[in-house]
C-alpha positions in Angstrom: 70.5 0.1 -24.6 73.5 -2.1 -24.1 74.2 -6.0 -24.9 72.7 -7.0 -21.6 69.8 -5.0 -22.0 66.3 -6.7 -21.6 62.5 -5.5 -21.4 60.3 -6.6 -18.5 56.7 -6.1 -19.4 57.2 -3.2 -21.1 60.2 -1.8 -19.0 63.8 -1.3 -20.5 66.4 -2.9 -18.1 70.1 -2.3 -18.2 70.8 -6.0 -17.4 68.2 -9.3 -16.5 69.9 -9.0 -12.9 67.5 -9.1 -10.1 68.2 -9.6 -6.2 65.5 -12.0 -5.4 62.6 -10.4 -2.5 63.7 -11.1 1.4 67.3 -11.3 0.0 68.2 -8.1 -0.7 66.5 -6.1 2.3 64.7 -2.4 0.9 68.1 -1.9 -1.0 69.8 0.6 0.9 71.9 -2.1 3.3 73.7 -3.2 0.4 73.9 0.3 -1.1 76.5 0.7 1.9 78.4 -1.8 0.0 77.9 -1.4 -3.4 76.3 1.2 -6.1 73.0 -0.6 -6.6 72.1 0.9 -9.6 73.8 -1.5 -11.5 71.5 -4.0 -10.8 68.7 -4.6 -13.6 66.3 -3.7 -10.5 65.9 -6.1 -7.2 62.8 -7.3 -5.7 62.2 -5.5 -1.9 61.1 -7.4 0.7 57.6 -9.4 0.9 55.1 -6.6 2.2 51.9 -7.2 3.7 49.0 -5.5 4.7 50.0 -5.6 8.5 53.3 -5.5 10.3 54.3 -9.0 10.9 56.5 -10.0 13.4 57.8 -13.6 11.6 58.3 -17.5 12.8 60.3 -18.1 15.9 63.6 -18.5 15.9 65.9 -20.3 14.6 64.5 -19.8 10.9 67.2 -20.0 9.2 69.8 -22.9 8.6 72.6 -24.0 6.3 71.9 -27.6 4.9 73.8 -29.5 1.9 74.3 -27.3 -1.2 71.7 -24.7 0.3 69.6 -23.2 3.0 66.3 -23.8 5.1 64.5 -20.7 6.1 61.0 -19.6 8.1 61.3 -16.3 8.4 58.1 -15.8 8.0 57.7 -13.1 6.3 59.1 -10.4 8.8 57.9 -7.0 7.4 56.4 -3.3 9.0 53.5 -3.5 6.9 52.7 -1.4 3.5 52.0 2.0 5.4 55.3 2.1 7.2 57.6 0.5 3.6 55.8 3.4 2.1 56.3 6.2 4.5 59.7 5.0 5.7 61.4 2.5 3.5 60.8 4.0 0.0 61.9 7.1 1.2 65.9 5.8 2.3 65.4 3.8 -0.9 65.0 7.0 -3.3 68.2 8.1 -1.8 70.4 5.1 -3.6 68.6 3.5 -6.0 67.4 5.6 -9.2 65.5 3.0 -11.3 61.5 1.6 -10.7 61.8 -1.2 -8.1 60.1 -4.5 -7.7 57.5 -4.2 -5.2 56.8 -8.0 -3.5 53.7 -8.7 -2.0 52.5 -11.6 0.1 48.8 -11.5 1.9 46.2 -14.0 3.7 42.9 -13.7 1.9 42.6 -11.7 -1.8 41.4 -8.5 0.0 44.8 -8.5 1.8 46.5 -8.6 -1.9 44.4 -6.5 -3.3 44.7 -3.6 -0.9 48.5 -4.1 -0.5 48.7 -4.1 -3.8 46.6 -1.2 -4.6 48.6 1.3 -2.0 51.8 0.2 -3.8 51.0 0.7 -7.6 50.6 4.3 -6.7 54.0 4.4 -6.0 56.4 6.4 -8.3 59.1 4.6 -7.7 57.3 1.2 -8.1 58.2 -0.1 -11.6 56.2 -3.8 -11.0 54.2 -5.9 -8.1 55.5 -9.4 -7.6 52.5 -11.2 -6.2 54.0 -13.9 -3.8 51.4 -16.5 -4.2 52.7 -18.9 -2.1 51.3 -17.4 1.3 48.8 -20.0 3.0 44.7 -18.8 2.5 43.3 -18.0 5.9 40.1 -18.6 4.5 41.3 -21.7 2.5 42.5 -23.9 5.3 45.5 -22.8 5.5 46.5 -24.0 1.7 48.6 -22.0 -0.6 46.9 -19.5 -3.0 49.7 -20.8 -5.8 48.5 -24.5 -5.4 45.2 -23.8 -6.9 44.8 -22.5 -11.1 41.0 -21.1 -9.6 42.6 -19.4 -6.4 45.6 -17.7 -8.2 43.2 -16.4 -11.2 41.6 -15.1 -8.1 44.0 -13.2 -6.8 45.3 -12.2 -10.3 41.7 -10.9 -10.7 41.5 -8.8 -7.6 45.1 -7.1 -8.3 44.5 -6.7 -11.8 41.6 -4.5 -10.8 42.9 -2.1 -8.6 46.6 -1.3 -10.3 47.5 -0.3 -13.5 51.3 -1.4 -13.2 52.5 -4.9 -14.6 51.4 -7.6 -12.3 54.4 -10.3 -12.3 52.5 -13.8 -10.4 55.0 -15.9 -8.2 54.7 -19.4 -7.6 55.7 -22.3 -6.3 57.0 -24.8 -7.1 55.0 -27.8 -4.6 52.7 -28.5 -6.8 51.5 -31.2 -8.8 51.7 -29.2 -12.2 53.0 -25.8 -12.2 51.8 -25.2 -16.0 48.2 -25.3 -15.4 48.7 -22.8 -12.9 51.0 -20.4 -14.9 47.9 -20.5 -17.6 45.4 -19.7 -15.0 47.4 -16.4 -14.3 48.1 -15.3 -17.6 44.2 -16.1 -18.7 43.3 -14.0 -15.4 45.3 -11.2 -16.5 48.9 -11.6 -15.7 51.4 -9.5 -17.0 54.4 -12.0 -15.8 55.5 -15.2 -14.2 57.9 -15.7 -11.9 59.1 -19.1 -10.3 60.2 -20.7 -9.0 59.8 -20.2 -5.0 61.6 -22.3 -2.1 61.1 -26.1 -2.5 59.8 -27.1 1.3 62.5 -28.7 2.9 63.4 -30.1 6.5 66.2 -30.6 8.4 66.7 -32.9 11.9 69.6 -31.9 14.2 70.5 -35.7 15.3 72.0 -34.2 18.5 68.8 -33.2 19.9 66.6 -35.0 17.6 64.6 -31.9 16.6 64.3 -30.1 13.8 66.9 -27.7 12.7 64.1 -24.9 12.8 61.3 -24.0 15.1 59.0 -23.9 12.0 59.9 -27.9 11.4 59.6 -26.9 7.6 60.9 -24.3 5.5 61.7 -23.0 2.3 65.1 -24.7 0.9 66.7 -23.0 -1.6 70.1 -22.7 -2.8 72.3 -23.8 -5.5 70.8 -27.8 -5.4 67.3 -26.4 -6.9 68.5 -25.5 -9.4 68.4 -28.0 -11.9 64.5 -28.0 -11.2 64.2 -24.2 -11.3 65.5 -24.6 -15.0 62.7 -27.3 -15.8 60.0 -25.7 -14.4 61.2 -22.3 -16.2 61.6 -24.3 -19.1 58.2 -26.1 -18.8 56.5 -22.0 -18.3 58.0 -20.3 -20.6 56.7 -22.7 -23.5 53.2 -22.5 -22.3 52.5 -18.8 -21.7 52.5 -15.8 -23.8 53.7 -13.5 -20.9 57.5 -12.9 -19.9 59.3 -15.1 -17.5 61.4 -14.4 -14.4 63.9 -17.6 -13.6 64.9 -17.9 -9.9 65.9 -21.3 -7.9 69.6 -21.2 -7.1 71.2 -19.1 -9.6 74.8 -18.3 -8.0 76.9 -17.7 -11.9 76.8 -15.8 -15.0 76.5 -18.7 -16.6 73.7 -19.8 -14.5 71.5 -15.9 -15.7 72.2 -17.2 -19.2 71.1 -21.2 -18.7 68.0 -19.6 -17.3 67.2 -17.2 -20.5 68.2 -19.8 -23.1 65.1 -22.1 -20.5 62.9 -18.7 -21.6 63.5 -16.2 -18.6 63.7 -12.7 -19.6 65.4 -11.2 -16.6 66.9 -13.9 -13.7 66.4 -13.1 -9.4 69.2 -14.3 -8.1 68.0 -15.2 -3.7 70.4 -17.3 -1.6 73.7 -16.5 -3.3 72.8 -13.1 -1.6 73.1 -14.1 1.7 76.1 -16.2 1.2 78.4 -13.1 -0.8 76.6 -9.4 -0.6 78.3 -8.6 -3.8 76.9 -12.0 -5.7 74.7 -10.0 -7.8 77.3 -7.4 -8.9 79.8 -10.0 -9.5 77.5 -11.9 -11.8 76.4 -8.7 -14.1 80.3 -7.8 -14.2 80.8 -11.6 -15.3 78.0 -11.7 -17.9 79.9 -10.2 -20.8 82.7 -12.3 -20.6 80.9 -15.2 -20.5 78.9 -14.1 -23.7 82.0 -13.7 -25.2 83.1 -17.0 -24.4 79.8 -18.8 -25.9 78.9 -16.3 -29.1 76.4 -14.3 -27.4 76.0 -11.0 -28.8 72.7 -9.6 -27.1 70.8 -11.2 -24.2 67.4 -10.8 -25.2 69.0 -12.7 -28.4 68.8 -15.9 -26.6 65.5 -15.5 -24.4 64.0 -19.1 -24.8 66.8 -20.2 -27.2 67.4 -23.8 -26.0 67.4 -26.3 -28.7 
């Protein structure tokens, strides 16, 4: 393997670059573009159990250093990404993917969950735990150390792939939660998720978005994305994935020397299509310029 080569959980990676989930489609859009296979892998869009239709619109809005969305996770559901959408994939993309996966109750997690670690092509599942718990009023599964252990618990039984958790980041302390997943059987951590954010439109004196609140996420988190990284990374024995706003080269490698092993890169997609390819082209220059021989040299090398 190569200078920017890393290992995921037990998967070799060409480089730590990783299109971050609802960013980066099923893959093949920007395959029109682009040869994806360059990419370390990318993370496909959240799936759930059913086909969801998403928020109302408008969901999405520009905002200071950033972006507000509620797309609310817009998806055909795990039957049709699996009889439709991994087939185009297989076409264009050669390596094992990231399968995302958001649900409403730990049945919907596990069953998603299940039907996707048979999957050849499916190399890891990214539990989105920041979906609201139908049968927990309505609060997040990632705000709770018992109800992410659950979840952890539920997918852990059912696959035999690495299960990487992803949380979020509104939450009082994110360490106590990144412990609970690892105890429950986590393979990974990734974090952070959209900050919630809002937005007023002082012409009409509404919110920007139909949703009122949103995920905000952009280059202004990331400062916090690092600390929370950081503040993980030094707590659990499991890899960590670094995401919140990462739009350089130099950003991937701020987030290993915090302790990521491989870096999702989310809004920079939407604001230049070839982000991601620019940054892996950029990275050995940059590790030039700072004495960087081998990535996974630096993984959690801050001082």
């Amino acid at each position: 393997m190569g200078r920017l080569s890393v290992t995921l959980c037990g998967i070799e990676m060409d480089n730590p670059v990783i299109p971050a989930s609802g960013t980066f489609g099923f893959g093949y859009e920007f395959a029109e573009l682009y040869d994806i296979n360059i990419l370390g892998t990318f993370s496909f869009k959240g799936t759930t159990k059913d086909p969801r239709f998403g928020n109302p619109t408008p969901r999405i809005a520009e905002c200071t250093a950033g972006m507000i969305n509620a797309v609310g996770l817009q998806n055909p559901g795990v039957d049709k990404v699996i009889a439709e959408e991994l087939p185009k994939l297989k076409t264009c993309f050669h390596k094992p993917v990231m399968a995302n996966v958001s649900g409403f109750s730990v049945p919907d997690y596990a069953y998603t969950c299940e039907k996707l670690d048979k999957e050849e092509q499916v190399g890891w599942l990214e539990v989105n735990v920041s979906c609201p718990n139908v049968h927990g009023g309505g609060m997040s599964f990632g705000t709770s150390p018992e109800a992410a252990a659950e979840v952890v618990r539920a997918v852990k039984a059912v696959t035999t792939k690495p299960v990487i958790v992803k949380l979020s980041p509104n939450v009082t302390d994110i360490v106590a939660i990144a412990k609970a997943c690892e105890a429950a059987g986590a393979d990974g951590i990734s974090l952070i998720n959209t900050l919630l954010g809002m937005r007023i439109d002082l012409r009409t004196k509404k919110p920007v978005i139909a949703n009122k609140m949103g995920g905000f996420s952009g280059p202004a988190i990331f400062p916090v994305a690092v600390r929370m990284v950081y503040q993980v990374a030094h707590a659990v024995n499991i890899p960590v994935v670094g995401m919140g706003g990462v739009s350089t080269a130099e950003d991937v490698i701020e987030m290993m020397l915090a302790g990521a092993t491989a870096v999702e890169v989310g809004a920079a997609n939407l604001v230049d299509p070839y982000a991601c390819e620019k940054m892996i082209r950029d990275l050995p220059a940059v590790m030039d310029r700072y004495g960087i021989a081998n990535l996974k040299d630096i993984i959690g090398g801050v001082q």
